[in-house]
PDB file of the backbone (N, CA, C, O) and the ligand in Angstrom, with CONECT records:
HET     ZN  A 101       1
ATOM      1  N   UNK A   1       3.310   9.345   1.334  1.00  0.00           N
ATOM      2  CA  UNK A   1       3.309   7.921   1.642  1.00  0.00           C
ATOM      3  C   UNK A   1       3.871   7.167   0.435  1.00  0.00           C
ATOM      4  O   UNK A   1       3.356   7.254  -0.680  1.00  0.00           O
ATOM      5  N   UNK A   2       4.519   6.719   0.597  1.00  0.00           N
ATOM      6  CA  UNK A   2       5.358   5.796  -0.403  1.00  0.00           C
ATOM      7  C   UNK A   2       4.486   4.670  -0.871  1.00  0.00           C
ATOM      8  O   UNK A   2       3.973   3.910  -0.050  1.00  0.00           O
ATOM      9  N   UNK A   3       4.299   4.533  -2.175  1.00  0.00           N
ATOM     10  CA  UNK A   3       3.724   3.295  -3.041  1.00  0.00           C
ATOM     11  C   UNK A   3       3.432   1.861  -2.581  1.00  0.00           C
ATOM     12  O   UNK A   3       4.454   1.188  -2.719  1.00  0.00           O
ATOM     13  N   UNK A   4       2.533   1.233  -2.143  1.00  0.00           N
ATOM     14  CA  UNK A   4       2.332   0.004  -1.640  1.00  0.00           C
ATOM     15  C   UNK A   4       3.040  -1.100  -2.378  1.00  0.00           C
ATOM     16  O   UNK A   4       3.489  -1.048  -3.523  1.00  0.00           O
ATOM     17  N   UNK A   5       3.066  -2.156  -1.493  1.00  0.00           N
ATOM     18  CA  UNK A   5       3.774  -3.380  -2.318  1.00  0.00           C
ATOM     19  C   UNK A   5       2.612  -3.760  -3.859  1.00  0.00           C
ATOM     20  O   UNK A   5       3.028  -4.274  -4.898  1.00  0.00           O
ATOM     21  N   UNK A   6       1.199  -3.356  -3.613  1.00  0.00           N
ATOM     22  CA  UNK A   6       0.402  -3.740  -3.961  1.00  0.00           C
ATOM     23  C   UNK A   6       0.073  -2.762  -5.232  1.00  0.00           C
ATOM     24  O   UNK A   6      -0.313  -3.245  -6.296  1.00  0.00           O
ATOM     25  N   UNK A   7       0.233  -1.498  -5.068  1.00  0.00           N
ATOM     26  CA  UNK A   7       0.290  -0.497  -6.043  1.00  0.00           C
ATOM     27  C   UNK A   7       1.425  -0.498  -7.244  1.00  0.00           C
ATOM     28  O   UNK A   7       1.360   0.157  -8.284  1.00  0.00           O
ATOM     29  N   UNK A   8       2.630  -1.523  -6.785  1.00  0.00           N
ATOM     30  CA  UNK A   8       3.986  -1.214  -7.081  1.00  0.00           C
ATOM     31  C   UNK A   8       3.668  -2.458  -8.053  1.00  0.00           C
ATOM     32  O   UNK A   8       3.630  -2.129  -9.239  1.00  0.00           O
ATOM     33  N   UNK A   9       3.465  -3.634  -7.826  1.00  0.00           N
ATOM     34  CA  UNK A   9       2.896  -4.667  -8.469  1.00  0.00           C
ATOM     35  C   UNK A   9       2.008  -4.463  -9.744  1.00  0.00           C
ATOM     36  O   UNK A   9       2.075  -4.962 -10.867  1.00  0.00           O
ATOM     37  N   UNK A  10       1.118  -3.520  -9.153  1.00  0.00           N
ATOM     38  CA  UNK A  10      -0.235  -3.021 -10.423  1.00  0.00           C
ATOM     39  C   UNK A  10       0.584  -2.316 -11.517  1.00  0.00           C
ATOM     40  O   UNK A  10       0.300  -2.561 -12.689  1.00  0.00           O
ATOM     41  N   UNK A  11       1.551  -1.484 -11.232  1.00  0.00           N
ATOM     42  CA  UNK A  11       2.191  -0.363 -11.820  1.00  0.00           C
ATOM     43  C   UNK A  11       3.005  -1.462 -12.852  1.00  0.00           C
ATOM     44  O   UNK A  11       2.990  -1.399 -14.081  1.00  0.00           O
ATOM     45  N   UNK A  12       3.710  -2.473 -12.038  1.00  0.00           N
ATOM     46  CA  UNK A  12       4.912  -3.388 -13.417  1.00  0.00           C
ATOM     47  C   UNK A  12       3.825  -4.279 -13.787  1.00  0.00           C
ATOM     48  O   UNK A  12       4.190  -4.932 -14.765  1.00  0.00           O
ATOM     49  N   UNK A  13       2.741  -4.563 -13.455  1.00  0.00           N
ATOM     50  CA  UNK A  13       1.655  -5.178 -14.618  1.00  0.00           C
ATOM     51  C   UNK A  13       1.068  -4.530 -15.872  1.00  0.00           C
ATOM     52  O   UNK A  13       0.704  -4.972 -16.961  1.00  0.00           O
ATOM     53  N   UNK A  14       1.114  -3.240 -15.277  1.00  0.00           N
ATOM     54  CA  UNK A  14       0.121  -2.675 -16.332  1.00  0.00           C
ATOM     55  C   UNK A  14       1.649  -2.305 -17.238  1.00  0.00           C
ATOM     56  O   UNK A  14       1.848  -2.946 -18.270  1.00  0.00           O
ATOM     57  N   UNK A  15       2.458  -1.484 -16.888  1.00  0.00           N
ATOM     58  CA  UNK A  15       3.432  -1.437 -18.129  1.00  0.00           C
ATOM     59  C   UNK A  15       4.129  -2.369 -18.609  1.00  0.00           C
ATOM     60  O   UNK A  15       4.920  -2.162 -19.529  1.00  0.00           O
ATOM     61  N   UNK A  16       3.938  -3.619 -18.032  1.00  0.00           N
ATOM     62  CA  UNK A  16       4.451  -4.584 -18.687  1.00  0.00           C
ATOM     63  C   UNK A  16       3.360  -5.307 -19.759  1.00  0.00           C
ATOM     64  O   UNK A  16       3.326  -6.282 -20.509  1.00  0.00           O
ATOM     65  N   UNK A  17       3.068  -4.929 -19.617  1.00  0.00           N
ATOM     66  CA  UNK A  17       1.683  -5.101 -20.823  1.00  0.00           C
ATOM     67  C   UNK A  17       1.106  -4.271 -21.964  1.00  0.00           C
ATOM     68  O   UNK A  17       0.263  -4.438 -22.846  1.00  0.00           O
ATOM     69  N   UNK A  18       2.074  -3.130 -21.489  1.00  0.00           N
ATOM     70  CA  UNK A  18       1.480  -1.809 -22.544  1.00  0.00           C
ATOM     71  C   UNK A  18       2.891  -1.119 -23.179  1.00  0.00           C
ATOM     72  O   UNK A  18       2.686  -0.236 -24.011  1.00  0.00           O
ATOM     73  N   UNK A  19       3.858  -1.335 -22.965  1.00  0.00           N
ATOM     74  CA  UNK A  19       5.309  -0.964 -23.302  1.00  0.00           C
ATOM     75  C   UNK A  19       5.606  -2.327 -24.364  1.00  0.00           C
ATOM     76  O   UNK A  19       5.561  -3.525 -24.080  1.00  0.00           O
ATOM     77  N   UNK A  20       5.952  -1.604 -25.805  1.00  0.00           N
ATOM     78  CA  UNK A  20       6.646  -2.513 -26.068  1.00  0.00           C
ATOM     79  C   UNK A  20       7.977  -2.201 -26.791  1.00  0.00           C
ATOM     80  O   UNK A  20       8.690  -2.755 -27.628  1.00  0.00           O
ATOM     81  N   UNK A  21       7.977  -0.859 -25.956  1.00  0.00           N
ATOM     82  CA  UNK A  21       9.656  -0.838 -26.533  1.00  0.00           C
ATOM     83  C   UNK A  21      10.025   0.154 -24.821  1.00  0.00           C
ATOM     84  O   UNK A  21       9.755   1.352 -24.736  1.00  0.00           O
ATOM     85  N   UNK A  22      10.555  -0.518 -23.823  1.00  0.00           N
ATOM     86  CA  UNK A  22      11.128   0.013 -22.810  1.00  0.00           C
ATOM     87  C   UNK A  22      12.344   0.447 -22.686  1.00  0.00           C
ATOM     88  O   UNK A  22      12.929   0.426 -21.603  1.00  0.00           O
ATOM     89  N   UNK A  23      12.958   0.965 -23.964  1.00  0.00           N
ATOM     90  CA  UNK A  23      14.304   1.394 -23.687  1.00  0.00           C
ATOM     91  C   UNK A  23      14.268   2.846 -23.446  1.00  0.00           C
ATOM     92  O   UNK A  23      13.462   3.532 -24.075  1.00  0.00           O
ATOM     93  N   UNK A  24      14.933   3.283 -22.736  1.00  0.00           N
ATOM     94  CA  UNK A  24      15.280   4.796 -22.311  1.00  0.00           C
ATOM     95  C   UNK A  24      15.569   5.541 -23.838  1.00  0.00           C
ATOM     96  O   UNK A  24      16.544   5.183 -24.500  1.00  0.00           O
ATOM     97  N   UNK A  25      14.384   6.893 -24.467  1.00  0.00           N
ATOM     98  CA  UNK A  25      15.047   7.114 -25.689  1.00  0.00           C
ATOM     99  C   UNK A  25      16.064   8.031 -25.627  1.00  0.00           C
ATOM    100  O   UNK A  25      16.257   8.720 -26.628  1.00  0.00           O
ATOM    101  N   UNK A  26      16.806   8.194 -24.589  1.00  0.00           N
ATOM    102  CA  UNK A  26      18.019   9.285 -24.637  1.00  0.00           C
ATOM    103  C   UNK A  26      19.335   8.305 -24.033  1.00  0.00           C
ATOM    104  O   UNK A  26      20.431   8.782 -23.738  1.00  0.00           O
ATOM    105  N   UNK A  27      19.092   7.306 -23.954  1.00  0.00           N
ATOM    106  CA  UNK A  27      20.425   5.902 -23.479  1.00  0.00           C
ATOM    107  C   UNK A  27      20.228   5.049 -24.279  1.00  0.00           C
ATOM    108  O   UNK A  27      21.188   4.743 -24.987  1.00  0.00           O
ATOM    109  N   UNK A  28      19.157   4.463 -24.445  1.00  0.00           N
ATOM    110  CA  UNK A  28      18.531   3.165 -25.302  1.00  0.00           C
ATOM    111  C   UNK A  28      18.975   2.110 -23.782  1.00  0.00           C
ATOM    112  O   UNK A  28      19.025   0.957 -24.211  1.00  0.00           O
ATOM    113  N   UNK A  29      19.200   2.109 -22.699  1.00  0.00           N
ATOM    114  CA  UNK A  29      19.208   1.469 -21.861  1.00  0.00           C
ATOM    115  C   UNK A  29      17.527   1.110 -21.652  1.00  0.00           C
ATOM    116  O   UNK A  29      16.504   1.574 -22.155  1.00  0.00           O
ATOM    117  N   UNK A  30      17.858  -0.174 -20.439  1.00  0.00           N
ATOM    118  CA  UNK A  30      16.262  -0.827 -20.419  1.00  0.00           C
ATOM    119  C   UNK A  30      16.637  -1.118 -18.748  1.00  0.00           C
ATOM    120  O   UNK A  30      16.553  -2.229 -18.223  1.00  0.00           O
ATOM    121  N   UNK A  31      17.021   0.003 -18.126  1.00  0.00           N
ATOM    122  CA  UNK A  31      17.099   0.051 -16.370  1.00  0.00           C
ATOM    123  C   UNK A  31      16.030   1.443 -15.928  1.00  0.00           C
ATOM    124  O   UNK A  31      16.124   2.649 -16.156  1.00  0.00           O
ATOM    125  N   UNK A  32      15.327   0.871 -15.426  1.00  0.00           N
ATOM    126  CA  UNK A  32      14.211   1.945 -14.724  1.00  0.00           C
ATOM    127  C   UNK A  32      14.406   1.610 -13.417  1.00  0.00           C
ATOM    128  O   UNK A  32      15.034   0.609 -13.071  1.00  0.00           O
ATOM    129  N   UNK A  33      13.780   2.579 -12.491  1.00  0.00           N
ATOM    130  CA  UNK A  33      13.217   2.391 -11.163  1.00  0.00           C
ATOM    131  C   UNK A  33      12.154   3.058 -11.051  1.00  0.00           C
ATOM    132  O   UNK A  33      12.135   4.104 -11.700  1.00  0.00           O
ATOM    133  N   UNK A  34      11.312   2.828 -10.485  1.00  0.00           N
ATOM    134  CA  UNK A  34      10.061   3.132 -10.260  1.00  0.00           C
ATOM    135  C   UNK A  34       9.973   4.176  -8.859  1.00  0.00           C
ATOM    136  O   UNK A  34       9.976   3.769  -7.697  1.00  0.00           O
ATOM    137  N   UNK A  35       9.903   5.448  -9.241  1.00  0.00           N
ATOM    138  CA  UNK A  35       9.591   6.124  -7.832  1.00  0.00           C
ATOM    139  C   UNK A  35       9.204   5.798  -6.679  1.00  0.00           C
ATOM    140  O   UNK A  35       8.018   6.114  -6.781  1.00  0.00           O
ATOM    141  N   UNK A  36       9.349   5.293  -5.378  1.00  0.00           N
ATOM    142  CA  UNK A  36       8.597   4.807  -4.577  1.00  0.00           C
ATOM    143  C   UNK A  36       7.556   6.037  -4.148  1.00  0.00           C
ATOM    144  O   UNK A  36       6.831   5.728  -3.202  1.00  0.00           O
ATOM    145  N   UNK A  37       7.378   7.231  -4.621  1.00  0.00           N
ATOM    146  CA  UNK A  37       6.116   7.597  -4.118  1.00  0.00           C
ATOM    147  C   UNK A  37       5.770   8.381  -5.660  1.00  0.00           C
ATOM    148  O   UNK A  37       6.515   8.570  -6.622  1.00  0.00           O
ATOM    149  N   UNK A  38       4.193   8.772  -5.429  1.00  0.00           N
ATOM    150  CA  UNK A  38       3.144   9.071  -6.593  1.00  0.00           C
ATOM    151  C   UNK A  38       3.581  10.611  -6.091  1.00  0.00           C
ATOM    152  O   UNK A  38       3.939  11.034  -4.992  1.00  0.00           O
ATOM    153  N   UNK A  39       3.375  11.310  -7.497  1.00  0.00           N
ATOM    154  CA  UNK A  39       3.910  12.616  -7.778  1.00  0.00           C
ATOM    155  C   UNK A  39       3.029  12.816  -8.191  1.00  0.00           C
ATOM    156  O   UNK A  39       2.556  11.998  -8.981  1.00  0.00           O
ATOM    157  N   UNK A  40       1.954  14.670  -7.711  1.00  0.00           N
ATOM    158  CA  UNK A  40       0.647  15.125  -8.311  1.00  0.00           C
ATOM    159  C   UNK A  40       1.233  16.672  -9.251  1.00  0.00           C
ATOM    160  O   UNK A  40       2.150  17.470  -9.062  1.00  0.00           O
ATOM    161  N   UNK A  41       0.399  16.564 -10.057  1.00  0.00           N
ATOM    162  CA  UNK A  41       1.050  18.111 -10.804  1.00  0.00           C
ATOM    163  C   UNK A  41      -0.506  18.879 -10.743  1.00  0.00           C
ATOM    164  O   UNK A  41      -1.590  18.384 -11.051  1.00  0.00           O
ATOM    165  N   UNK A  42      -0.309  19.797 -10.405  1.00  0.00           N
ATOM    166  CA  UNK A  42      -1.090  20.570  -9.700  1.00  0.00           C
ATOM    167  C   UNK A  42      -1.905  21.306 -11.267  1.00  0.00           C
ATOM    168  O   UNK A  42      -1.244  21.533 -12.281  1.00  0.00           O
ATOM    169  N   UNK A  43      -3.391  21.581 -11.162  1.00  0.00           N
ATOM    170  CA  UNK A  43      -3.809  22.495 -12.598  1.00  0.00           C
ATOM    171  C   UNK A  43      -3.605  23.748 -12.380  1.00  0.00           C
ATOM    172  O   UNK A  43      -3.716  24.269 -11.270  1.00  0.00           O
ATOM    173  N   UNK A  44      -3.318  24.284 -13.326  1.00  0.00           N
ATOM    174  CA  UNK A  44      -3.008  25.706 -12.954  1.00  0.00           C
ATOM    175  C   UNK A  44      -4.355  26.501 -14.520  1.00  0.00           C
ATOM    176  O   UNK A  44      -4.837  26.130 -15.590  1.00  0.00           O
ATOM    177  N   UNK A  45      -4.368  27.483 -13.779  1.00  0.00           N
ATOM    178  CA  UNK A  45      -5.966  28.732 -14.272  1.00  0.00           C
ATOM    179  C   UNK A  45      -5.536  29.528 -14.294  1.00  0.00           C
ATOM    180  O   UNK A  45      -5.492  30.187 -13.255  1.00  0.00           O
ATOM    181  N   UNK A  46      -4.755  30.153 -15.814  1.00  0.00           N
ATOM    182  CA  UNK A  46      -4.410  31.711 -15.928  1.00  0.00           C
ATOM    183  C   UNK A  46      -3.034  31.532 -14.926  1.00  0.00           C
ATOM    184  O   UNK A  46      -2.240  30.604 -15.074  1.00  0.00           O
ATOM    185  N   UNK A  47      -2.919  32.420 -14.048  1.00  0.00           N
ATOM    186  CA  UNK A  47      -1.635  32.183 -13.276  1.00  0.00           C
ATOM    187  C   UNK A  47      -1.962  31.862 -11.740  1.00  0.00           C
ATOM    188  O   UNK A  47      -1.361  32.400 -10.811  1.00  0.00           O
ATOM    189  N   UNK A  48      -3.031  30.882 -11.579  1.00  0.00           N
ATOM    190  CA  UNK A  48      -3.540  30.483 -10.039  1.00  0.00           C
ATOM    191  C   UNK A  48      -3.715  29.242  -9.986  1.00  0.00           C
ATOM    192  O   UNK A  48      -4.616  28.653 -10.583  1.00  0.00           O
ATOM    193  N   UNK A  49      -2.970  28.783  -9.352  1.00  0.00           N
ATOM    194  CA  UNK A  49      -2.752  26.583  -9.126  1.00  0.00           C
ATOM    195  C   UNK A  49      -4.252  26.457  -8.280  1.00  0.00           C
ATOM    196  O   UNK A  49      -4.507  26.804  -7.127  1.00  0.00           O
ATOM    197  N   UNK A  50      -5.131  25.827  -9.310  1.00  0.00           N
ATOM    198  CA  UNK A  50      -6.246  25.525  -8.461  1.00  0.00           C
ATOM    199  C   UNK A  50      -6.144  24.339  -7.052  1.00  0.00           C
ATOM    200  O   UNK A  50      -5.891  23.156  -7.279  1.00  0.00           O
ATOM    201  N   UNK A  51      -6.265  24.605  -6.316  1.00  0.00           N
ATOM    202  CA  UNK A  51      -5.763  23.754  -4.739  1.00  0.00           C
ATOM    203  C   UNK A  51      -6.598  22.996  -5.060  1.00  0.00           C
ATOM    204  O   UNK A  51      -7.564  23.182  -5.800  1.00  0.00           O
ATOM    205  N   UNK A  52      -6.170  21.805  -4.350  1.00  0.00           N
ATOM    206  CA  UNK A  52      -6.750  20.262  -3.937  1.00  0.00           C
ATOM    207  C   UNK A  52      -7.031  19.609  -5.537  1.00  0.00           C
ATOM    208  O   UNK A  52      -7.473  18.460  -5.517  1.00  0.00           O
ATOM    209  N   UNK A  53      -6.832  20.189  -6.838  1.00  0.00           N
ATOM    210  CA  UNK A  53      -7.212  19.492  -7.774  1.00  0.00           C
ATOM    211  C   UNK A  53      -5.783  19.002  -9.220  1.00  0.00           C
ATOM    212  O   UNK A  53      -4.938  19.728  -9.744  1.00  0.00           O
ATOM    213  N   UNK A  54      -5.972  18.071  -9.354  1.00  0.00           N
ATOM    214  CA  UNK A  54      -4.577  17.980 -10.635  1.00  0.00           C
ATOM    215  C   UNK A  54      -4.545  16.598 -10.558  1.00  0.00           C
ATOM    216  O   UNK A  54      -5.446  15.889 -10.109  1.00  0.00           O
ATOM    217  N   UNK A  55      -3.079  16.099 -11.178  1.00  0.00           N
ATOM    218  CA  UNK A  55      -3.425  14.873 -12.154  1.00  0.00           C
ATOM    219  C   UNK A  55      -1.738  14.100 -11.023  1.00  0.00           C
ATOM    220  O   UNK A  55      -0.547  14.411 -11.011  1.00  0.00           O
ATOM    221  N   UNK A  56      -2.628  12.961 -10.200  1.00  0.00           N
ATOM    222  CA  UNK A  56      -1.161  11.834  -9.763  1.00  0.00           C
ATOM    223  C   UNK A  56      -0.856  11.311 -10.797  1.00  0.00           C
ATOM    224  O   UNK A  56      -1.569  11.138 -11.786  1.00  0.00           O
ATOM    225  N   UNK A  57       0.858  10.856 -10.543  1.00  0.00           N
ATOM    226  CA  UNK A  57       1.715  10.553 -11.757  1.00  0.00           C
ATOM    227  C   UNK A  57       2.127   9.717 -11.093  1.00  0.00           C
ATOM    228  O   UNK A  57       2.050   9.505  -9.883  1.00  0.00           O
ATOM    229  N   UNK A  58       2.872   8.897 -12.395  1.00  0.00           N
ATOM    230  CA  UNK A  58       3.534   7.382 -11.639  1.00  0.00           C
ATOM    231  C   UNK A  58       5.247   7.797 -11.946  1.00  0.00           C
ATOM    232  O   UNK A  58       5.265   7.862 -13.176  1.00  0.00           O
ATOM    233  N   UNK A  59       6.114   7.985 -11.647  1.00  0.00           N
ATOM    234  CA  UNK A  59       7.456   7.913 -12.176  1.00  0.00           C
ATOM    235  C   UNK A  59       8.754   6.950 -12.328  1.00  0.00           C
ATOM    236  O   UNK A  59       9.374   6.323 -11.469  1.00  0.00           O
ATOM    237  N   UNK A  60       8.919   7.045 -13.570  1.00  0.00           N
ATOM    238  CA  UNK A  60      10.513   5.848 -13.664  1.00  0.00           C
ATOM    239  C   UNK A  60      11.264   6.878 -14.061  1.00  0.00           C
ATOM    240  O   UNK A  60      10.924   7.719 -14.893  1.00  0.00           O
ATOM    241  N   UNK A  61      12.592   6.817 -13.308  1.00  0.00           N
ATOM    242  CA  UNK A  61      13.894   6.971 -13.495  1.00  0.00           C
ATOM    243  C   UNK A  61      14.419   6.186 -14.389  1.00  0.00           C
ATOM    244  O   UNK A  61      13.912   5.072 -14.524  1.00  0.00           O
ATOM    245  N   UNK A  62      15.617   6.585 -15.258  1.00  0.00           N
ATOM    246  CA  UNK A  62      16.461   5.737 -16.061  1.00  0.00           C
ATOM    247  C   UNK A  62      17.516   5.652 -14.764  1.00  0.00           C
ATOM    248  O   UNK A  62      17.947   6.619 -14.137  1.00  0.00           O
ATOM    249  N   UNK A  63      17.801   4.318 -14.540  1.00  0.00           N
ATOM    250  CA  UNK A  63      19.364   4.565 -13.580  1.00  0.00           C
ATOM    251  C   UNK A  63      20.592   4.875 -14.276  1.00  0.00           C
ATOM    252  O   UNK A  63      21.704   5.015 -13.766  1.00  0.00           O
ATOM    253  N   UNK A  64      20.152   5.003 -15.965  1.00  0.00           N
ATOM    254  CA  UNK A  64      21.731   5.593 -16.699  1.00  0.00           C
ATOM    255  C   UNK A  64      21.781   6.497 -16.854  1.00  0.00           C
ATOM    256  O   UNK A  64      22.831   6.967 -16.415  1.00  0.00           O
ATOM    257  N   UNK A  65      20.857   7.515 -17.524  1.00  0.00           N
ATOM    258  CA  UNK A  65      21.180   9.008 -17.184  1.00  0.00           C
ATOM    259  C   UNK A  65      20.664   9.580 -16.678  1.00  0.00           C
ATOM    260  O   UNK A  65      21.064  10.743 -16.640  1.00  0.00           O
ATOM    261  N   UNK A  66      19.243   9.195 -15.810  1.00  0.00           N
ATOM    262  CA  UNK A  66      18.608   9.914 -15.049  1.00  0.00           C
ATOM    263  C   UNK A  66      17.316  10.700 -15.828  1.00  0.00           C
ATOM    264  O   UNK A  66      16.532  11.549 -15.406  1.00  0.00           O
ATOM    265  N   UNK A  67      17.411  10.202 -16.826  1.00  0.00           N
ATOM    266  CA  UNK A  67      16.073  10.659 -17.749  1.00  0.00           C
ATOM    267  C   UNK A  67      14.696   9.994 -16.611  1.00  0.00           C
ATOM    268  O   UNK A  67      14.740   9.014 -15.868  1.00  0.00           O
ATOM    269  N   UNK A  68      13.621  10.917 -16.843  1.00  0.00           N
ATOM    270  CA  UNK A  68      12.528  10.675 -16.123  1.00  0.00           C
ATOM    271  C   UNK A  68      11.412  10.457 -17.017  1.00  0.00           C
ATOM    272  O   UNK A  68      11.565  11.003 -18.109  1.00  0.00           O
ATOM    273  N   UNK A  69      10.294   9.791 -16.861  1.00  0.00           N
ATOM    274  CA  UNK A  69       9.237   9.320 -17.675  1.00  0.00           C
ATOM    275  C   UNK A  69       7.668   9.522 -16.636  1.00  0.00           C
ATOM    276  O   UNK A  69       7.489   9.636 -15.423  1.00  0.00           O
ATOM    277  N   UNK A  70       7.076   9.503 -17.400  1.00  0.00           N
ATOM    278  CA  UNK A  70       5.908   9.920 -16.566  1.00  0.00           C
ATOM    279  C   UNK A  70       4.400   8.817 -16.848  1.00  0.00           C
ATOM    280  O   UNK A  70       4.104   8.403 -17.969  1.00  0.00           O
ATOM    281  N   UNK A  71       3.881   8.608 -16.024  1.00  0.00           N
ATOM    282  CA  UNK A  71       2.305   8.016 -16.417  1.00  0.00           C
ATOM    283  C   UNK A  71       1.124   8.524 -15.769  1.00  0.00           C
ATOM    284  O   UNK A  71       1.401   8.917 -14.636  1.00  0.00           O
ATOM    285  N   UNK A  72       0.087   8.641 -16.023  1.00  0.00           N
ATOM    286  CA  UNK A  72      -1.051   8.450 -15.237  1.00  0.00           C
ATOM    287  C   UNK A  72      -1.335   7.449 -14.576  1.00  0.00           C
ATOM    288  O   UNK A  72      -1.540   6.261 -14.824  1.00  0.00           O
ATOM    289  N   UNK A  73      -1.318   8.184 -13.560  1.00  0.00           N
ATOM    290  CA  UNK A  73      -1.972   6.918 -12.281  1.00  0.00           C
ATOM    291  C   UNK A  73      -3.395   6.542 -12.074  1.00  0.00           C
ATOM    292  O   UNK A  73      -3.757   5.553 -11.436  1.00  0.00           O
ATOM    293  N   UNK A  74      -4.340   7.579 -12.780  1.00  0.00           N
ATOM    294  CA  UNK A  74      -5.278   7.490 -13.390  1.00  0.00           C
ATOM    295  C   UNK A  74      -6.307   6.360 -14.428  1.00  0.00           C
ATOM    296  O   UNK A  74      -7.286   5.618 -14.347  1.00  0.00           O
ATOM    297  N   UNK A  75      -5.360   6.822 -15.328  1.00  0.00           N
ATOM    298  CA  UNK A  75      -4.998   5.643 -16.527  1.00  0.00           C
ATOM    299  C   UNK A  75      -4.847   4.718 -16.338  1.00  0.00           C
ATOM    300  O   UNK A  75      -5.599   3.980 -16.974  1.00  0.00           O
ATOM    301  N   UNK A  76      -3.745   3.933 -15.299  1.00  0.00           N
ATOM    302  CA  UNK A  76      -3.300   3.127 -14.884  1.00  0.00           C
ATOM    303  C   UNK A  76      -3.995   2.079 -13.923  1.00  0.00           C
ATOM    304  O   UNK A  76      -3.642   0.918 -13.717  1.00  0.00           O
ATOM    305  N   UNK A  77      -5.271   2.898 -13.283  1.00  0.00           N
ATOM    306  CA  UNK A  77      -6.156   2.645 -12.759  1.00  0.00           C
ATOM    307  C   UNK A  77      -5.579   2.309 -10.919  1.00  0.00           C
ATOM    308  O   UNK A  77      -5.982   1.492 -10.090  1.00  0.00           O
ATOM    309  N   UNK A  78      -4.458   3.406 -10.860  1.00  0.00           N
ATOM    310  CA  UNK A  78      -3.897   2.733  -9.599  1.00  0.00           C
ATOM    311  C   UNK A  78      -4.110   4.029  -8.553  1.00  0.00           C
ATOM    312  O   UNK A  78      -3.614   5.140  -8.744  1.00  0.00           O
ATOM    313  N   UNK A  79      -4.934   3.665  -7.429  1.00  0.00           N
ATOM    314  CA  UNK A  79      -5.828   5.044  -7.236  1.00  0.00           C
ATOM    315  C   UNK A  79      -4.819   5.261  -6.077  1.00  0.00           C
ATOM    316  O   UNK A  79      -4.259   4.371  -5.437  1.00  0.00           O
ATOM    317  N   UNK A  80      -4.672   6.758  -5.905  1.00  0.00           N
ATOM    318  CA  UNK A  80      -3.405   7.820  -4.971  1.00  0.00           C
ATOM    319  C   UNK A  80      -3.634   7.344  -3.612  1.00  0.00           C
ATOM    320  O   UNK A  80      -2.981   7.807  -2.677  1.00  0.00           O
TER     321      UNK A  80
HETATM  322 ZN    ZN A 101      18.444   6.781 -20.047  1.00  0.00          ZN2+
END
């Protein structure tokens, strides 16, 4: 399910409040996009992905080279 208008809002509040240097460090560009959907990375135990448990992520794209950045959605307090 793709990111609510309302989630998407929370997401450019909170990093707009906690970034204070938003430039891409492999462009020095300052163009992101914001994933429209939340990305989970799964925990993994020895060599077995424990199911149903791991950490949602928030993602920006650079639109100049395609560098990717990551947050907690957690953290962020913006619940999956
Ligand atoms: Zn970049």
């Amino acid at each position: 399910m793709p990111l609510s208008t309302q989630q998407q809002q929370q997401i450019h509040t909170y990093l707009s409040t906690k970034l204070r240097n938003n430039n891409c460090p492999y462009c020095s560009s300052n163009n992101w996009s914001l994933y429209e959907h939340m990305v989970f990375a799964p925990i993994i135990s020895g060599t077995t992905i424990q199911a149903g448990t791991g950490l949602p992520i928030v993602v920006h794209i650079c639109n100049t080279c395609s560098h990717i950045r990551c947050f907690s959605a957690l953290t962020m307090g913006v619940n999956p």
